[in-house]
N, C-alpha and C positions, 0 to 999 in steps of 0.2 A: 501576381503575388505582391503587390503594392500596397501602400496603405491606404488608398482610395475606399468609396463603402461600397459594402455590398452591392453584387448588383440580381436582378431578377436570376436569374440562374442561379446563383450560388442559392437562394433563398428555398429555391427547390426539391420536394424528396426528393432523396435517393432513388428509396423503391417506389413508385406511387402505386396506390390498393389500385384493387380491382375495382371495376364502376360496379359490382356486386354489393361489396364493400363499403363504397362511398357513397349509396343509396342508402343504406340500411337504416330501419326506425332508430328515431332518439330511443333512450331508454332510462328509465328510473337509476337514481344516483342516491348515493348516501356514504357518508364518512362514520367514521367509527374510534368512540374515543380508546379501544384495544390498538388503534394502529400506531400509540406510542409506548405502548410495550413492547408489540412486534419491533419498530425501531431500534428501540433500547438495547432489547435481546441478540439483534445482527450487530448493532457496533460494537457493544461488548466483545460479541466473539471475534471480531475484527481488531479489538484490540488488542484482544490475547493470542491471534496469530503472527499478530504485527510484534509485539515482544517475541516472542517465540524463536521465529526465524531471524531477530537481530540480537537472540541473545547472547550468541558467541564472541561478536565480535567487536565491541567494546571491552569484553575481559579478556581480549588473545592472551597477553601476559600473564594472568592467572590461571588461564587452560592451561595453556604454555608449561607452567611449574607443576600445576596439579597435574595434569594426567598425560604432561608427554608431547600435546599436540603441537604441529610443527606450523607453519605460515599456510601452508598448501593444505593442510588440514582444516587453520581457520576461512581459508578459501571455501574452500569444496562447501562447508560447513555451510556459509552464507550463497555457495552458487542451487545449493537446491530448493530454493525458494523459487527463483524464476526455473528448476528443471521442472517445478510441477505443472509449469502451465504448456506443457508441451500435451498433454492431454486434454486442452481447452476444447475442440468442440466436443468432445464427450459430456463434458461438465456443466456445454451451454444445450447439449441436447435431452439430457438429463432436467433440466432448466424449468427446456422450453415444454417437456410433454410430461415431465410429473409434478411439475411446481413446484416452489420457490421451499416448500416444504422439507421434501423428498432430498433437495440437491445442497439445504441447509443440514440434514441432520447427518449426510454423507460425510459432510465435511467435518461437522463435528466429532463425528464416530473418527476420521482420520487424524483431529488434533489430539482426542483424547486416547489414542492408541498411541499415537507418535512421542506424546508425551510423557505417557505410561512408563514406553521404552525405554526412553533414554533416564530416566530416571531411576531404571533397577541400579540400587547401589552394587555394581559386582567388582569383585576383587581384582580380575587378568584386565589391565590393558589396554591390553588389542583388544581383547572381546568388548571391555566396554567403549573403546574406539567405533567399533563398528556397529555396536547395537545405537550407538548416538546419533550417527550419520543416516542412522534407519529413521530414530525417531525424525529428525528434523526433514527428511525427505517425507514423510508421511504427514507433516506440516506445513510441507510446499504444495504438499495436492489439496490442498483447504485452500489455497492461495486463488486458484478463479473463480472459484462462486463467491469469494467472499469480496474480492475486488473489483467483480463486473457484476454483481445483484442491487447496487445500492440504486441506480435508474429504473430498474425492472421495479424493486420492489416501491419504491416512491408511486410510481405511475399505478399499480395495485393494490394501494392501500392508501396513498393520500390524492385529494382536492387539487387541481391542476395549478391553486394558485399558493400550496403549500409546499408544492413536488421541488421546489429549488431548494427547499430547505431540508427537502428531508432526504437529497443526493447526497446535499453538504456534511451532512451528518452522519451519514452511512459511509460514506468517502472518507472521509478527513479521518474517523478512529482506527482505521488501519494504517494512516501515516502516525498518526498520534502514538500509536501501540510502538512503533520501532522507535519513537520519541523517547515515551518512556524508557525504554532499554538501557538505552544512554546515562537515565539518572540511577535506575536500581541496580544493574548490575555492579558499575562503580564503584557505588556507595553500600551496597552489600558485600559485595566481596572484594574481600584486598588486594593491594596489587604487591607482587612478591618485592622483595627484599629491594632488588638492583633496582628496579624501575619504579620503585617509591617515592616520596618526597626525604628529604634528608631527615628531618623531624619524627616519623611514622615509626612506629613499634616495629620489633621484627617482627614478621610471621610465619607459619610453617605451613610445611604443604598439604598437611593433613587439616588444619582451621581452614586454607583456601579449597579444597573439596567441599569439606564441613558447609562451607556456606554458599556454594557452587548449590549442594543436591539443594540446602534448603531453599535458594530461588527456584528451582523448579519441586519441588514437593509443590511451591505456592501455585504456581503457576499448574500445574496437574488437579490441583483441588479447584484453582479456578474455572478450568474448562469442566471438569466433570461436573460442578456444582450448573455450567452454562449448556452443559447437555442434556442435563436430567430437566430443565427449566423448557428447554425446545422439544425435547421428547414430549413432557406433559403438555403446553400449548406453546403451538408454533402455526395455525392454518398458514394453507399455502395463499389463500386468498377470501376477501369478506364475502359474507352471503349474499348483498348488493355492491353491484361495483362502486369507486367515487366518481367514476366518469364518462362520459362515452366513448374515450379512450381505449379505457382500463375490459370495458365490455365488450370490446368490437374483435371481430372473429381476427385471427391471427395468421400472418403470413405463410407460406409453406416454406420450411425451415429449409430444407437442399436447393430451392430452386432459389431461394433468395440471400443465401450464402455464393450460391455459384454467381449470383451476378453484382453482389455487391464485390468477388475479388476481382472482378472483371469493370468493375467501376471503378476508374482512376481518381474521382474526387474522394470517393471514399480510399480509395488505397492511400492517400496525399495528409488525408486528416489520421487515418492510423498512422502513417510515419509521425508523423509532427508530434500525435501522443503517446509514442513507444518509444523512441529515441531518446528524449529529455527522463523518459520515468526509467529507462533502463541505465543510465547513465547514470542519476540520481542513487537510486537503488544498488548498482556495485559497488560505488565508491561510499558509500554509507554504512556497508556494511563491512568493509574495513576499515575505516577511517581510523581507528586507533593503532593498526598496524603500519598506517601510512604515517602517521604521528608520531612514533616513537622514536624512530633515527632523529627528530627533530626536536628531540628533548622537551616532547609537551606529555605530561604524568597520564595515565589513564582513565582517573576523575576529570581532568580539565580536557580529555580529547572528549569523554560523554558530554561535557556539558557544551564543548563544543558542537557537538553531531547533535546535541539535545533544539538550541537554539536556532540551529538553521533549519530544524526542520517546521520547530514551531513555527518562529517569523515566517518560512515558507508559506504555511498555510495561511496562517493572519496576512500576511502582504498577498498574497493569493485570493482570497476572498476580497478581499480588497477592493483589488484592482479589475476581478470580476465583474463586479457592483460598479463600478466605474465605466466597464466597457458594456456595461447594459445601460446608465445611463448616458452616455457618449455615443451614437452610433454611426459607424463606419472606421471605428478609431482599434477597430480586435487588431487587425493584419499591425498596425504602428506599434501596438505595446507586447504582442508576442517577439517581433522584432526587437525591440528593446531590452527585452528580457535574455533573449539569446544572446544578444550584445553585448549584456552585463553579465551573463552565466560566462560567456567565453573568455571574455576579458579577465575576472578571478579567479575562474579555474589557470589561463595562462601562469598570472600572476604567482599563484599558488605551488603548479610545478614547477617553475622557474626557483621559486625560492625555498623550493625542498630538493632542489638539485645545486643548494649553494656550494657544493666543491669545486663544482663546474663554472658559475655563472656566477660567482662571489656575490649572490647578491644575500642583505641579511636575514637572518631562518630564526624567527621569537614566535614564541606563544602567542603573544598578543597580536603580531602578524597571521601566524597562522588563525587565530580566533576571527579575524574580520575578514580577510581571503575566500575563509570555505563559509561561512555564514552568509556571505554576500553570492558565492556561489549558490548555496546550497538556499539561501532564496529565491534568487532568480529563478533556478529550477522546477522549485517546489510549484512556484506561483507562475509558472507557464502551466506546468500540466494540472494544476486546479481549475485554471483558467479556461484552458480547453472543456474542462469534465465539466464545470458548475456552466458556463456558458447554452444561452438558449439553444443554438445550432448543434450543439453537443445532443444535449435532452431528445431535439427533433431528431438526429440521425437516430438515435435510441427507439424511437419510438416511429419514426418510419422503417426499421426495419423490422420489427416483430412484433408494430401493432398499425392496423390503418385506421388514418385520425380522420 
């Protein structure tokens, strides 16, 4: 695990095809200029799941007033994003034997229901306590197809030497979507009274409802208007493939699940990209409850959570592009990155537990802390996804090249 370069091993499938497989005629190829709509249509809806599931949690404080919820509520709220992917191979077997079609409009059918819900204006409560918690669950099961399709769908609709581009871009609008969240919610809906800036109007609880439903009214007309778009054209795949990749007969789905978890190299590179994205992803989506004992307003924690997710990505690509052309240099700058994620995350606890640790707790600290964190983060696990050896694992397990 050093930073020395690759060596022949490592450069190797996972699964390697069958010599069945690995004989098979070339075959006609052709790209199609529909496969940037197709694109267009999956980030979108990635980014309106990516707002969706982080919409609570930049406004706690305005939940908080409006409708009662407690800390552990804006918990729960953001924990059912990662509950929905507890159903993952269902989602990726649905994936792999109806097509990219079938398991896209699934999900949309579950944002625009989930959405639906949580947006009935009802009068009790609890009852719309819990019809909410419904919606956003029913927005967490939209959460695997739409997070693990963007390789799939790259390698079945674009040119092998446009496929980085077009992971990048199917990828990146689902961190972009919880980006967003950060600036609208904020900046739409107020933050109550105590936790305002000194200067700010008072408000009442009923304007913060008032403009609570109307992000999601928007947010509901924009999935329906992006369902009704995939219902009418969405194929699951072109008439000619673009590659001999894209065409070549497909692994058998149980026997190469059971031995990729029994593959240690492969178990080694999912830790490395589940850990930093699971990490990334809890603490993001409280960040503004972690912010508030530390006297940072609820517009300046979004635009903090806003920032480090962007830079995340832009230094992530980045440094991508860097480790592609550099080679042998991946294993030194994911290192690095971890060394810089750990070190401002330290820094950052340390100095939100200033009662303890006297050390000083500002905005402007907290602003550079989690942004340096929350780069670090972002742009290890971009690094890993956009990365060639990423692509190859992708495509040696569910297609032989």
């Amino acid at each position: 695990m050093g930073a020395g370069p690759s060596t022949e091993a490592e450069r190797e499938p996972l699964l390697a095809p069958s010599q069945a497989e690995a004989t098979s005629p070339p075959v006609n190829s052709r790209v199609y200029a529909r496969r940037w709509l197709v694109l267009t249509l999956f980030s979108l809806l990635g980014l309106i799941q990516g707002m969706v599931w982080n919409f609570w949690g930049p406004i706690q404080n305005s939940a908080a007033q409006a409708y009662g919820f407690t800390k552990s509520d804006i918990a729960v709220l953001v924990l059912w994003g990662p509950v929905g992917f507890i159903p993952w191979l269902l989602f990726m077997w649905l994936m792999d034997k109806k097509g990219l079609r079938a398991s896209l409009l699934l999900s949309a059918f579950f944002m625009l229901l989930g959405s639906a819900l949580r947006s009935i204006p009802l009068s009790q409560q609890p009852l719309r306590r819990w019809v909410i918690h419904g919606g956003q669950l029913l927005n967490g099961l939209a959460g695997p197809t739409i997070m693990s399709a963007g390789p799939y769908l790259s390698t079945t609709w674009f040119a092998p030497d446009q496929r980085a581009t077009a992971t990048a871009v199917a990828s990146l609008f689902s961190y972009l979507g919880g980006a967003a969240s950060f600036v609208v919610g904020p900046l739409v809906v107020p933050a109550p009274n105590e936790t305002a800036t000194i200067t700010a109007a008072p408000v009442s609880d009923s304007f913060i409802r008032d403009r609570i439903q109307l992000v999601m009214y928007a947010e509901l007309a924009a999935i329906a208007v992006l369902f009704a778009a995939i219902l009418l054209y969405f194929p699951s795949r072109p008439p000619i493939p673009p590659s001999v990749a894209a065409a070549s007969q497909r692994l058998s789905y149980r026997s190469s699940i059971c031995r990729l978890l029994s593959n240690l190299r492969f178990l080694m590179i999912a830790l490395a990209y589940a850990v930093p994205t699971g990490v990334i992803a809890g603490w993001t989506g409280v960040l503004d409850m972690v912010l508030t004992p530390a006297k940072v307003s609820q517009v300046d924690a979004g635009w903090i959570g806003f920032w480090s997710t962007v830079g995340g990505c832009v230094f992530g690509v980045a440094m991508a592009r860097f480790a592609d052309s550099i080679r042998g240099m991946l294993k030194l700058i994911l290192v690095l990155m971890l060394a810089g994620a750990s070190l401002a995350s330290t820094w950052f606890t340390l100095t939100c537990l200033s009662r303890v640790t006297h050390l000083p707790s500002t905005a402007d600290l907290s602003w550079i802390n989690w942004c340096l964190t929350g780069s670090c983060l972002f742009s290890l696990v971009l690094i890993l996804l956009f990365r060639e050896s990423y692509d190859r694992l992708y495509l040696d397990v569910f297609v032989s090249v």
